[in-house]
MISE-919935 format. One record per residue (C-alpha): residue in one letter; z, x, y. Coordinates in Angstrom, 2 decimals. Layout:
REM residues N
('a' (Z X Y)) ...
END
This chain:
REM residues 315
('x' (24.77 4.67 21.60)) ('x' (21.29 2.34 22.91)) ('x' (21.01 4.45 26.01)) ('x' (21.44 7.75 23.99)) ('x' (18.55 6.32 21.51)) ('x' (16.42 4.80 24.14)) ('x' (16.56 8.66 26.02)) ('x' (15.87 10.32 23.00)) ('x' (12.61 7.99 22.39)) ('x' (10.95 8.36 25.45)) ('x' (11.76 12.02 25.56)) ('x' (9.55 12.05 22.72)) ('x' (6.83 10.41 24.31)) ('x' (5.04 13.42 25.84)) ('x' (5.94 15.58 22.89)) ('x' (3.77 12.67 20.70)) ('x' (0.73 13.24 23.18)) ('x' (0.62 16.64 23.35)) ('x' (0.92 17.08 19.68)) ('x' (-2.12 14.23 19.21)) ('x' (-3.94 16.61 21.86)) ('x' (-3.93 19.82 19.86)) ('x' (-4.43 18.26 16.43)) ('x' (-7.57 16.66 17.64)) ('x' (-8.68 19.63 19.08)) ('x' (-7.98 21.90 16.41)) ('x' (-10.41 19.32 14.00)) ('x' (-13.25 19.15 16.99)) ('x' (-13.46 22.55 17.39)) ('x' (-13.70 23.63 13.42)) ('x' (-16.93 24.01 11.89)) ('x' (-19.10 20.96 11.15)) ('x' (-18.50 17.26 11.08)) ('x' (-17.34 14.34 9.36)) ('x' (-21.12 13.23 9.59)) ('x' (-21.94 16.28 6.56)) ('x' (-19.99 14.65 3.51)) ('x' (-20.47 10.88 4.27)) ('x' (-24.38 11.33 3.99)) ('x' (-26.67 12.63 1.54)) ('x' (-27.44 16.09 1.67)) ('x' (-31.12 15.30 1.56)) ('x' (-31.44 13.44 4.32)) ('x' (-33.19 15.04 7.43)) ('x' (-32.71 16.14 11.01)) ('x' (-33.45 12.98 12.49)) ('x' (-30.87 10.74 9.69)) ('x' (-28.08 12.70 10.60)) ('x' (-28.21 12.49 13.88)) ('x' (-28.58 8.57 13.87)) ('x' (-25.65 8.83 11.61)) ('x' (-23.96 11.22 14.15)) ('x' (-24.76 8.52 16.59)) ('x' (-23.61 5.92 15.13)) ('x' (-20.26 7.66 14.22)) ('x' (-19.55 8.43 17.59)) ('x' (-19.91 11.97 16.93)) ('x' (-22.17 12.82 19.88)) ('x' (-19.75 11.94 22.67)) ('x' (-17.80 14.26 24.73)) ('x' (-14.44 15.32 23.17)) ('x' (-12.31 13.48 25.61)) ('x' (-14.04 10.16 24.98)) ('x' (-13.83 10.31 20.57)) ('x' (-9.80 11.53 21.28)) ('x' (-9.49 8.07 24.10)) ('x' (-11.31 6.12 21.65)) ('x' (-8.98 6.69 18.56)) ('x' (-5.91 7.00 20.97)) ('x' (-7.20 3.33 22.26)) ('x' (-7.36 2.12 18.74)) ('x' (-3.81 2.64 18.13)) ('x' (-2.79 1.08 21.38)) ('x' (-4.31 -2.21 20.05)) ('x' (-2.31 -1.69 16.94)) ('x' (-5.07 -0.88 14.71)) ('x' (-4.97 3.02 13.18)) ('x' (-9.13 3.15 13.04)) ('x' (-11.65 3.67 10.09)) ('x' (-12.03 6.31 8.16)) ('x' (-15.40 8.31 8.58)) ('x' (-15.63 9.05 4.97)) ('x' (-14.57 5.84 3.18)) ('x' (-15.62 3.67 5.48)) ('x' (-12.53 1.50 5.32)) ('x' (-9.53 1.01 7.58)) ('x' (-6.56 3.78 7.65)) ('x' (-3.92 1.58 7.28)) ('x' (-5.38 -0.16 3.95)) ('x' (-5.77 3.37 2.43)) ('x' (-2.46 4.50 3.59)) ('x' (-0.75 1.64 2.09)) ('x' (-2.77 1.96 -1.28)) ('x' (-1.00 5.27 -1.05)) ('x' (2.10 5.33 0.15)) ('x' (4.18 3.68 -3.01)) ('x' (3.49 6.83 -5.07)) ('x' (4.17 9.50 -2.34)) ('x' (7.65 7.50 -2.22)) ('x' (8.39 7.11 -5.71)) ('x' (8.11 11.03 -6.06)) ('x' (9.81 12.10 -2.98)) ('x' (12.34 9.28 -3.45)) ('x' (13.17 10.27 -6.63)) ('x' (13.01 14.48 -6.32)) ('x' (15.12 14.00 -3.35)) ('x' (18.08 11.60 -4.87)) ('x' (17.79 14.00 -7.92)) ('x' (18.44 16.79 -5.60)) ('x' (21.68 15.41 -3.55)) ('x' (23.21 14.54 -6.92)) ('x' (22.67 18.18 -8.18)) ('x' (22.83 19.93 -4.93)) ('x' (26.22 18.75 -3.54)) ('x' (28.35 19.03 -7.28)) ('x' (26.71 22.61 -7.35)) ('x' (27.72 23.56 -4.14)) ('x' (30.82 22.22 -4.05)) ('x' (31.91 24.27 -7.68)) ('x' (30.16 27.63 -6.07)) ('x' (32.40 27.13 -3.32)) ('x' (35.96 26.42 -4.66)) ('x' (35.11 28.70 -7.63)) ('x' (34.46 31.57 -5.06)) ('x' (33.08 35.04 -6.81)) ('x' (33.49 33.50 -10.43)) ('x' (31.25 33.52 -13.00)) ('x' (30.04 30.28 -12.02)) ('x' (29.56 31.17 -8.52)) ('x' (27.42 34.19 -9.75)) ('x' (25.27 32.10 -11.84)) ('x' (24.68 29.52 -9.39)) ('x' (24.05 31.96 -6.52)) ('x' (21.17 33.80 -8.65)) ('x' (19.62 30.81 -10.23)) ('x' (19.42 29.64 -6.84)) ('x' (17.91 32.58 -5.40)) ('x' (15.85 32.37 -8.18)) ('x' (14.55 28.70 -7.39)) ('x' (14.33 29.44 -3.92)) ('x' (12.01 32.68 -4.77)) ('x' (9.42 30.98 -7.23)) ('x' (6.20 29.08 -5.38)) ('x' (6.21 25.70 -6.32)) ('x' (2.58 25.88 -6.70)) ('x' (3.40 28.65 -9.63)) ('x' (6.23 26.70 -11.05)) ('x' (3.96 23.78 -11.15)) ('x' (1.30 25.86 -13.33)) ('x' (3.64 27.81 -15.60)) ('x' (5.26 23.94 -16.76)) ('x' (1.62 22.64 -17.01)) ('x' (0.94 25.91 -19.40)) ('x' (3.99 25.05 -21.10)) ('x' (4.83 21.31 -21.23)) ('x' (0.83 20.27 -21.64)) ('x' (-1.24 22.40 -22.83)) ('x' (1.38 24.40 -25.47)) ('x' (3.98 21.56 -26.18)) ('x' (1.66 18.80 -25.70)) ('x' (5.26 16.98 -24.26)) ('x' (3.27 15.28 -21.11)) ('x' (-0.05 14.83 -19.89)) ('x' (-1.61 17.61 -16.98)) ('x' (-1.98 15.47 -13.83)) ('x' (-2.33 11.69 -12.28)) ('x' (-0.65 8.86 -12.34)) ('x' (-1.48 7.32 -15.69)) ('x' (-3.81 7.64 -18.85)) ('x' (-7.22 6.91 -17.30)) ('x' (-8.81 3.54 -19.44)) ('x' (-5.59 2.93 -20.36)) ('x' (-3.83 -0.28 -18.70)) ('x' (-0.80 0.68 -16.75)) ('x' (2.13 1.14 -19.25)) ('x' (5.70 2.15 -17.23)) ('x' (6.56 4.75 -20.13)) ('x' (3.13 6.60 -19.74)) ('x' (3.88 6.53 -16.02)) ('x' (6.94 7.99 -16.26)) ('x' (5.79 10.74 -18.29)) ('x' (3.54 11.44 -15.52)) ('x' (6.05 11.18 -13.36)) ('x' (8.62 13.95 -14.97)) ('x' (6.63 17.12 -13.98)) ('x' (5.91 17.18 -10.34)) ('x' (9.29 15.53 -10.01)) ('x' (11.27 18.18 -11.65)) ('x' (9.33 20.67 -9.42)) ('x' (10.30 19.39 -6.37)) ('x' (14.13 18.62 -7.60)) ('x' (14.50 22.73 -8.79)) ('x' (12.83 24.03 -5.55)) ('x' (15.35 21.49 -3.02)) ('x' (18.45 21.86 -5.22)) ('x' (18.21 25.60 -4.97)) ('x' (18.00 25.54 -1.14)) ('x' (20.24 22.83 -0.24)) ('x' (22.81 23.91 -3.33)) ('x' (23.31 26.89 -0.94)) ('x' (23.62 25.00 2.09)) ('x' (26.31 23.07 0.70)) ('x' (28.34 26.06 -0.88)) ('x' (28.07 28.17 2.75)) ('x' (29.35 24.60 4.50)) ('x' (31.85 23.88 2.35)) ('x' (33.20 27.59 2.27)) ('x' (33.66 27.31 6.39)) ('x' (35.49 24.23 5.99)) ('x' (37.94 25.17 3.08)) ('x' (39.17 27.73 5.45)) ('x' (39.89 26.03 8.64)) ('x' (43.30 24.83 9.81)) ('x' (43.49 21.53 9.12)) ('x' (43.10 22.23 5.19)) ('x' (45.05 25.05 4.82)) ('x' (48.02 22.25 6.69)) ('x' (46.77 19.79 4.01)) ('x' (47.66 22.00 1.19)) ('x' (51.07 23.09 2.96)) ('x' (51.90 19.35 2.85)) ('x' (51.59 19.33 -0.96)) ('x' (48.62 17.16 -1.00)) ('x' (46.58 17.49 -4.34)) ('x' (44.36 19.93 -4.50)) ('x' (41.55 17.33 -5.20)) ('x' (42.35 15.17 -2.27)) ('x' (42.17 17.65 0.19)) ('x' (39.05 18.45 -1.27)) ('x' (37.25 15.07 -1.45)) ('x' (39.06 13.68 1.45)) ('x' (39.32 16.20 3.94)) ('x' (36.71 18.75 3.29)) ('x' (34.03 17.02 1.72)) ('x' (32.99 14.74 5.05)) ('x' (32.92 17.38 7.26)) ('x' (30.72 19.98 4.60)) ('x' (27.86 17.64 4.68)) ('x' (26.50 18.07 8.23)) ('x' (24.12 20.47 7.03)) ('x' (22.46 18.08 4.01)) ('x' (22.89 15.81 6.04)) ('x' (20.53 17.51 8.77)) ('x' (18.25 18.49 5.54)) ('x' (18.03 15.00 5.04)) ('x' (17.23 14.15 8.55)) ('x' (14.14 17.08 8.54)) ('x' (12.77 15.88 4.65)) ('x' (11.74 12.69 6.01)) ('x' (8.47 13.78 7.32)) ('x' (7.64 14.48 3.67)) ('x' (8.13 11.27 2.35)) ('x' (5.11 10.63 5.07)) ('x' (2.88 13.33 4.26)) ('x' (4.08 13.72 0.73)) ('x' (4.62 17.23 -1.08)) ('x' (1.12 18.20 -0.53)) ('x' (0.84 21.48 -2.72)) ('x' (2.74 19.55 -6.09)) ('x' (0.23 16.01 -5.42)) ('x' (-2.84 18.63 -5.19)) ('x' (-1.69 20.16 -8.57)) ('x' (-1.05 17.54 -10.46)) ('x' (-3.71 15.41 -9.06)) ('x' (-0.70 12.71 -7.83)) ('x' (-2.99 10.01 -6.07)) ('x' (-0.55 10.04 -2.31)) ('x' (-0.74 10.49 1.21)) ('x' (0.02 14.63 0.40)) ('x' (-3.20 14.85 -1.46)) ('x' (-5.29 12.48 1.40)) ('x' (-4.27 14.32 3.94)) ('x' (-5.86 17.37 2.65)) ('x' (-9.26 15.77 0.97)) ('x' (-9.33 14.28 4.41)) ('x' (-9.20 17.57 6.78)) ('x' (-11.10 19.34 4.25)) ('x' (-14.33 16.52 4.88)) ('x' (-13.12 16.14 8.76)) ('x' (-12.18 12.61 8.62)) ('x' (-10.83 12.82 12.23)) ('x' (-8.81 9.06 11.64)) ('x' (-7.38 9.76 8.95)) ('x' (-5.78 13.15 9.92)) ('x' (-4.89 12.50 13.24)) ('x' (-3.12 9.23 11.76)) ('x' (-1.32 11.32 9.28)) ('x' (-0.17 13.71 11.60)) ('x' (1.17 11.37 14.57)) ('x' (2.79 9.34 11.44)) ('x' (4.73 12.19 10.48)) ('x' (5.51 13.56 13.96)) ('x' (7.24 10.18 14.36)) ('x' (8.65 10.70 11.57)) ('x' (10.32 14.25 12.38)) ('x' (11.60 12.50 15.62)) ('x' (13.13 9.45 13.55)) ('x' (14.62 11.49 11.46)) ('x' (16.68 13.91 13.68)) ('x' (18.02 10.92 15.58)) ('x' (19.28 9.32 12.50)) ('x' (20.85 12.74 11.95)) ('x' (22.15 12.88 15.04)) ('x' (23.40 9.01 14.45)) ('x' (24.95 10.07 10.92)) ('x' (27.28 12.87 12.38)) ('x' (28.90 10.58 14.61)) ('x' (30.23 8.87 11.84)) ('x' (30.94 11.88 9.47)) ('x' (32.40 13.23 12.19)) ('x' (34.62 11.09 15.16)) ('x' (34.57 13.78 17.03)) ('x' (31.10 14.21 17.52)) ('x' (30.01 13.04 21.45)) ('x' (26.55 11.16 21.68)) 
END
């Protein structure tokens, strides 16, 4: 098990660089600099340049991308062009809401998802299974961007049930049942659009198992029904979520960026696009690398979790 994790890690290593390589790139070579929204539009010529200057703006390419890549070999994650503060303070001042959402959509999502697909699957070509298979589609279909308007139109603005966007009411102090109300909309986006995907994940995984040999012997034996079901089937149906699982966790890092945008949810989803919208190079590139790590984390702990779903599974 340590050498298998130790080889995956460094395996990763030049997959990190490369990927640090083209995302700074990709920000160096797009139109105009950081240098445009951190000063005042009427300052001249001259002003900006000193600002330019003093950003570190005017060096060569190589020597900005050494100089942030330097930064995080001494541990520290820079300072942001725009706010003028370090990285790591404003992703921590962050990072509690982009959890509390994705936490939350996600553990709504496994408790719906699985029971769905489970039902879908032993209920084969019922009237259940019909329902769930085109309200899924159906979930799967819809943007979440125009879900997220369409329960704005209709929760806020006609039912007046809970308020448009943000965290809390703004001069109000901090009240947890006003945060929760905040809370409810964006998080019932993201639970509809993962249940309906991973619903169906579960039903096609748990239909493959229900027919192989080992539970058809089960049910010769006479076990009951529900034990071969829970016992036998159920473990071996979850490598999929449980590779959904391993994939999501990225977005607990760069949060559901189209749903925080919407409703104005004040986490790492909506910095990270404010930030390579004004070309705040740190903060981006931070962002990016975070979640990258992330994506690798992730698949290993998937890879760790089927060993123990499965036996049988060789690391």
């Amino acid at each position: 098990m340590g050498r298998f994790i130790v080889r995956r890690l460094l395996q990763a290593i030049p997959l990190l660089i490369g990927i640090s390589i083209v995302v700074f790139l990709m920000i160096y070579l797009a139109p105009g600099d950081a240098s445009q929204f951190a000063i005042s539009e009427r300052a001249n010529e001259q002003q900006v340049q000193q600002y330019r200057h003093y950003l570190g703006l005017d060096l060569p390419w190589y020597r900005q991308y050494l100089r942030i890549v330097g930064n995080w070999g001494h541990g520290n994650l820079g300072t942001s062009l725009i706010q003028r503060r370090p990285v790591s303070s404003i992703i921590i001042q962050r990072l509690p809401r982009t959890v509390e959402l994705l936490g939350l959509s996600t553990l709504f999502s496994l408790l719906l998802a699985i029971p769905i697909g489970i039902i879908s699957a032993v209920r084969q070509y019922s009237l259940a299974d019909h329902t769930v298979t085109v309200l899924s589609f159906v979930g799967i279909a819809i943007p979440s961007f125009w879900l997220a308007i369409m329960m704005i139109l209709l929760f806020s603005v006609k039912l007046h049930w809970f308020p448009t966007s943000g965290t809390q009411t703004i001069g109000e102090p901090f009240n947890l049942v006003d945060h929760l109300k905040h809370l409810v909309m964006p998080v019932t986006v993201l639970t509809i659009v993962q249940t309906a995907g991973w619903s169906r994940y579960m039903r096609s995984s748990m239909l493959e198992v229900l027919q192989q040999d080992y539970v058809r012997t089960a049910h010769a034996k006479g076990l009951p029904a529900r034990r071969v079901l829970f016992r036998h089937a159920f473990r071996n149906a979850l490598m999929p979520i449980i590779t959904l699982l391993g994939l999501s966790l990225p977005a607990l890092v760069g949060g559901a960026i189209i749903t925080e945008q919407i409703f104005a949810w004040n986490g790492l989803g909506q910095l990270i696009v404010t930030s390579a919208s004004k070309r705040d190079t740190p903060v981006v590139m931070t962002m990016v690398m975070i979640s990258a790590v992330a994506i690798v984390i992730g698949n290993l702990l998937a890879d760790i979790c089927y060993r123990f779903v499965d036996p049988r599974i060789q690391l």
